[in-house]
C-alpha positions as protocol buffer text, in pm:
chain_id: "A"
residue {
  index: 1
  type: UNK
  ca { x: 5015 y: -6290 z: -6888 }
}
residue {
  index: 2
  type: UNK
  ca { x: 4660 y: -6144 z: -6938 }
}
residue {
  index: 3
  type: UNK
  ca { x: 4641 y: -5812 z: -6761 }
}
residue {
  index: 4
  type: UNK
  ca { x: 4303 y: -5898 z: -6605 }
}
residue {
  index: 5
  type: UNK
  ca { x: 4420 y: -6231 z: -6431 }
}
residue {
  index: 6
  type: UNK
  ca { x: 4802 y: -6101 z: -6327 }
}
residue {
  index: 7
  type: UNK
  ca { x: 4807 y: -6158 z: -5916 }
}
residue {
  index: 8
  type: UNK
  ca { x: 4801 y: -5977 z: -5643 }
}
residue {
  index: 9
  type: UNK
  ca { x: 5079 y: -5754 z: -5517 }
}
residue {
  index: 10
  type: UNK
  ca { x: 5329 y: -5931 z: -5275 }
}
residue {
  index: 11
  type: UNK
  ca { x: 5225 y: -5687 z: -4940 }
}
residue {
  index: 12
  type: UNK
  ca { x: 4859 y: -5792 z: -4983 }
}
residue {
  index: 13
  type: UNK
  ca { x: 4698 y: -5552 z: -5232 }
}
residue {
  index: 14
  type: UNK
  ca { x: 4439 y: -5596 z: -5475 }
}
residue {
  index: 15
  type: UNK
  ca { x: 4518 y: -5723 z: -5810 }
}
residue {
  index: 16
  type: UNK
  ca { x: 4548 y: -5512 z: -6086 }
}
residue {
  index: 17
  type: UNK
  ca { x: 4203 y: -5382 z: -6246 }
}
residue {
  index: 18
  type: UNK
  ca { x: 4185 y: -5251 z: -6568 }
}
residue {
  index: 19
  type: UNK
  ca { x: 4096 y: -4874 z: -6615 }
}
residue {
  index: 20
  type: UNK
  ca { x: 4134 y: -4789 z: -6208 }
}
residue {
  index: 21
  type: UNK
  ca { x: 4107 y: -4405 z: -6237 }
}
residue {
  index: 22
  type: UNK
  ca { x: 4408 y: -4412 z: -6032 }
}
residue {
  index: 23
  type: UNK
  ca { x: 4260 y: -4164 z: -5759 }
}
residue {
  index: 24
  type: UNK
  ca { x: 4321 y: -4437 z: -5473 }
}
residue {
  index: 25
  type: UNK
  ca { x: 4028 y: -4480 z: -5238 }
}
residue {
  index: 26
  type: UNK
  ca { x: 3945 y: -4155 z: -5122 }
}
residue {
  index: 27
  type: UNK
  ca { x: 3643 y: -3982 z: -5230 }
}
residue {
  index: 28
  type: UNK
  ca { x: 3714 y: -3717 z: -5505 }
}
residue {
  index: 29
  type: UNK
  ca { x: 4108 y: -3818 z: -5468 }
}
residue {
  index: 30
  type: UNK
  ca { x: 4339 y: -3506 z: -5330 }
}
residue {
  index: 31
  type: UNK
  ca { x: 4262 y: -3153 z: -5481 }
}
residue {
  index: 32
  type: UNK
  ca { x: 4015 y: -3315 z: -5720 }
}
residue {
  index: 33
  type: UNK
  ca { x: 3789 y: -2991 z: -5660 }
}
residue {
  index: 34
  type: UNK
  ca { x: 3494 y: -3266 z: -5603 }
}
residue {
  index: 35
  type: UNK
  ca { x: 3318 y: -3312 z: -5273 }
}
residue {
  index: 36
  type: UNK
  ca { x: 3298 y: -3085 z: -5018 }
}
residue {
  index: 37
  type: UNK
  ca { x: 3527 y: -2819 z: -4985 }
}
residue {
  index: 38
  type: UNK
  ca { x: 3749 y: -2740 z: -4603 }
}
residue {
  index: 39
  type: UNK
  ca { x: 3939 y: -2430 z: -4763 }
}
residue {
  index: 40
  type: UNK
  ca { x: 3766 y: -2179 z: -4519 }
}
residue {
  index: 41
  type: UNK
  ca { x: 3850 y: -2455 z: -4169 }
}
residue {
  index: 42
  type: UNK
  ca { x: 4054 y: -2264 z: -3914 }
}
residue {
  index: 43
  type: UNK
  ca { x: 4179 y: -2593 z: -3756 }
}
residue {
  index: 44
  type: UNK
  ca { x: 4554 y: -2604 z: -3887 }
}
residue {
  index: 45
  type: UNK
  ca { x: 4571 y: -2245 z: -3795 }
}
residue {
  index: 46
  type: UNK
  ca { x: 4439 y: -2290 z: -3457 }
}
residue {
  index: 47
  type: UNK
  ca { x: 4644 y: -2590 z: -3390 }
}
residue {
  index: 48
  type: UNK
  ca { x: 4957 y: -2360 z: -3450 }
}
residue {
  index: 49
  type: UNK
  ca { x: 4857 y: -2144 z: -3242 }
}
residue {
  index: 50
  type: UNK
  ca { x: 4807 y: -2307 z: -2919 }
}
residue {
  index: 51
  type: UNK
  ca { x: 5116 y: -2513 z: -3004 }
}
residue {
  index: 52
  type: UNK
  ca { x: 5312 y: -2201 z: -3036 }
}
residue {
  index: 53
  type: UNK
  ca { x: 5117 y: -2024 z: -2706 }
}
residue {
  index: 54
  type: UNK
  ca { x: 5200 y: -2400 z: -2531 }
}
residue {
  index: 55
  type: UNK
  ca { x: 5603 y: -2381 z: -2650 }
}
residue {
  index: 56
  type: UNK
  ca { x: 5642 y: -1980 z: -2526 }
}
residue {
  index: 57
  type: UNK
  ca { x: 5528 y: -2051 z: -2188 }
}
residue {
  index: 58
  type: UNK
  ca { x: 5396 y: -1680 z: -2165 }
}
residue {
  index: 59
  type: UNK
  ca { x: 5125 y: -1620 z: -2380 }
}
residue {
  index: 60
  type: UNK
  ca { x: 5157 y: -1252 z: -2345 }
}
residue {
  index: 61
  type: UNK
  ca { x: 5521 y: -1294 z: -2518 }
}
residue {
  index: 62
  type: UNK
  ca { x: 5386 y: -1401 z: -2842 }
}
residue {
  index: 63
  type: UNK
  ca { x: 5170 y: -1211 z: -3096 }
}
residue {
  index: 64
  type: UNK
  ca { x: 5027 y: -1426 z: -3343 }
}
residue {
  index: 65
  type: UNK
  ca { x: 4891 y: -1273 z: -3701 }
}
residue {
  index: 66
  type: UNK
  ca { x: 4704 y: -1449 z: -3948 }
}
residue {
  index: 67
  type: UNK
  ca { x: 4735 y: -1339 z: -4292 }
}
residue {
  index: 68
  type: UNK
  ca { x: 4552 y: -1505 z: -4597 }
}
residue {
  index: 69
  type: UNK
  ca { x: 4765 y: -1548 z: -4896 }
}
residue {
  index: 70
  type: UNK
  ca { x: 4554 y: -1624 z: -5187 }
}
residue {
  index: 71
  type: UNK
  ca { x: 4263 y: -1891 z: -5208 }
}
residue {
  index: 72
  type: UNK
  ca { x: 4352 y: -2204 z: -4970 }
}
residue {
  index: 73
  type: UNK
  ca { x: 4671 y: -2065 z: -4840 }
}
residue {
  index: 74
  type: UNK
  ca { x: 4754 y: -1890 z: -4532 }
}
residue {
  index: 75
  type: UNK
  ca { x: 5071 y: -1735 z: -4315 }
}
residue {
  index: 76
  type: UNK
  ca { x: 5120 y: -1720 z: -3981 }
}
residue {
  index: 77
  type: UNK
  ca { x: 5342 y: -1450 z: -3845 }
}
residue {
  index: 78
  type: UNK
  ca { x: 5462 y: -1521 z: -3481 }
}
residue {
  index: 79
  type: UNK
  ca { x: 5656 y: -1169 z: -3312 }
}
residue {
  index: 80
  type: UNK
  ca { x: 5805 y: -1289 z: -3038 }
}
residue {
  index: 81
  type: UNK
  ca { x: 6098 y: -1214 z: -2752 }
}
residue {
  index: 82
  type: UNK
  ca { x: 6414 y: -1323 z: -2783 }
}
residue {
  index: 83
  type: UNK
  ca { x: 6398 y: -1538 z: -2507 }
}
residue {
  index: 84
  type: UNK
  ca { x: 6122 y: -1697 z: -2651 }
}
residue {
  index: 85
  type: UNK
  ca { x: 6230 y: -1721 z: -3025 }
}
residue {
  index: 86
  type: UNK
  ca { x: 6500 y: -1986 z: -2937 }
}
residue {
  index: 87
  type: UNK
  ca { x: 6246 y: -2228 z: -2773 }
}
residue {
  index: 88
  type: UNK
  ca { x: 6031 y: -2202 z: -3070 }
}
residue {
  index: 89
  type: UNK
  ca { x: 6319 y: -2233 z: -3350 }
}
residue {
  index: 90
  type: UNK
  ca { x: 6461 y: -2481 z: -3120 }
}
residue {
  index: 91
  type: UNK
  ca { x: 6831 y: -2661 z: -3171 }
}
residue {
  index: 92
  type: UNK
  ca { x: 6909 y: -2694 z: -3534 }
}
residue {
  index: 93
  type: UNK
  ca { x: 6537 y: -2554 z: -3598 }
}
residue {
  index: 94
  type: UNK
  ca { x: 6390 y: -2887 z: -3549 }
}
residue {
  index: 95
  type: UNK
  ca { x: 6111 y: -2773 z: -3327 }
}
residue {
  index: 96
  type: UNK
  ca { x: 5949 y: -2485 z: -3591 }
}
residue {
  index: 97
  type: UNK
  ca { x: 6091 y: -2773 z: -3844 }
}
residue {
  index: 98
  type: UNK
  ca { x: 5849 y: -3038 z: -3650 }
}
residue {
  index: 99
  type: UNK
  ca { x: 5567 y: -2761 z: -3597 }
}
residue {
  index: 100
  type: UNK
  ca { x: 5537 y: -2674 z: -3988 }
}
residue {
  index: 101
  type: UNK
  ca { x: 5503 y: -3030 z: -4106 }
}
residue {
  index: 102
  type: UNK
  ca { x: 5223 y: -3106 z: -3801 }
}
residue {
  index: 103
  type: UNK
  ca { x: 5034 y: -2819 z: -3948 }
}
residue {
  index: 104
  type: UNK
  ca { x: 5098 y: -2904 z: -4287 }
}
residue {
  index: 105
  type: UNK
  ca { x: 4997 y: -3253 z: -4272 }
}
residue {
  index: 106
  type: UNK
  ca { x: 4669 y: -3083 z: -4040 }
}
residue {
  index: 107
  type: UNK
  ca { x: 4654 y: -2818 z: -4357 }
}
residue {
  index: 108
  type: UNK
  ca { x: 4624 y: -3083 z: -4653 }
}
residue {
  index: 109
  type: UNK
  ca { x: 4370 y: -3290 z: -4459 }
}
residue {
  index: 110
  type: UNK
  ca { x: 4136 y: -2944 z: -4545 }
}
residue {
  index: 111
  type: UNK
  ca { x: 4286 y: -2836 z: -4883 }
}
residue {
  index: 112
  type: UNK
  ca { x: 4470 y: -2551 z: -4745 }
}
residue {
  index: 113
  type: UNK
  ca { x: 4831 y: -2451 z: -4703 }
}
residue {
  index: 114
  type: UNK
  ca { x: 4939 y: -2254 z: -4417 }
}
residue {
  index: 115
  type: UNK
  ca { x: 5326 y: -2070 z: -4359 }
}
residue {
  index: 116
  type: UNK
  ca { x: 5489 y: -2041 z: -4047 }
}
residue {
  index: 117
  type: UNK
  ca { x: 5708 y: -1746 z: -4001 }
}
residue {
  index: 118
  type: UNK
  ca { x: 5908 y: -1638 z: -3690 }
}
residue {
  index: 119
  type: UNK
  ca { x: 6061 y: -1316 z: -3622 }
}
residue {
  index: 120
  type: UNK
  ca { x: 6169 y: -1076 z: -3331 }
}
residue {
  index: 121
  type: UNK
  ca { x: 5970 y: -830 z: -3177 }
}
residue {
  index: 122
  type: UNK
  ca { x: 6026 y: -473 z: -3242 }
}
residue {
  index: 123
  type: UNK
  ca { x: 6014 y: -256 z: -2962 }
}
């Protein structure tokens, strides 16, 4: 069958087109370097904060630290009390588990990559 006539995918999609580019239909396609560039947005950082703040009930528990680690990326280090390190690790870790992929998917929207760590406070 000629490759310029083949039909259109069964869930609805276009038919095939010769020499797509293969970049989807977002502008510049993901990481492209093109377009406008969101590296230097605080919003996935400041999204995991006030989650974080939100989950410890006591902001004065928590000490958040933002440390850049190289160009787009970024770690969060969260000190925290004991009593307030299980609510954020939550059972099985699924609550830190569900907080890293929020602000990852947050994160990617802007080209960055951001770490969550959690650890006890030192007194």
């Amino acid at each position: 069958m000629d490759q310029q006539r083949r039909p259109a995918k069964r869930d609805g999609g276009q038919p095939y087109k010769k020499g797509g580019g293969g970049r989807g239909r977002f502008v510049g396609g993901r990481g492209s370097g093109r377009g406008r560039s969101f590296t230097d947005s605080p919003a996935a950082e400041d999204l995991a904060e006030y989650v974080i703040t939100v989950l410890a009930r006591d902001p004065n528990a928590v000490q958040i630290t933002r440390n850049p680690a190289g160009y787009g990326r970024s770690r969060l280090s969260v000190n925290c009390d004991p009593a307030v390190t299980g609510r954020l690790i939550g059972k099985e870790g699924r609550t830190i588990t569900a907080l890293r992929q929020l602000v990852r998917a947050v994160a990617g929207r802007y080209g960055k990559r951001v770490d969550i760590e959690v650890a006890l406070q030192n007194d």
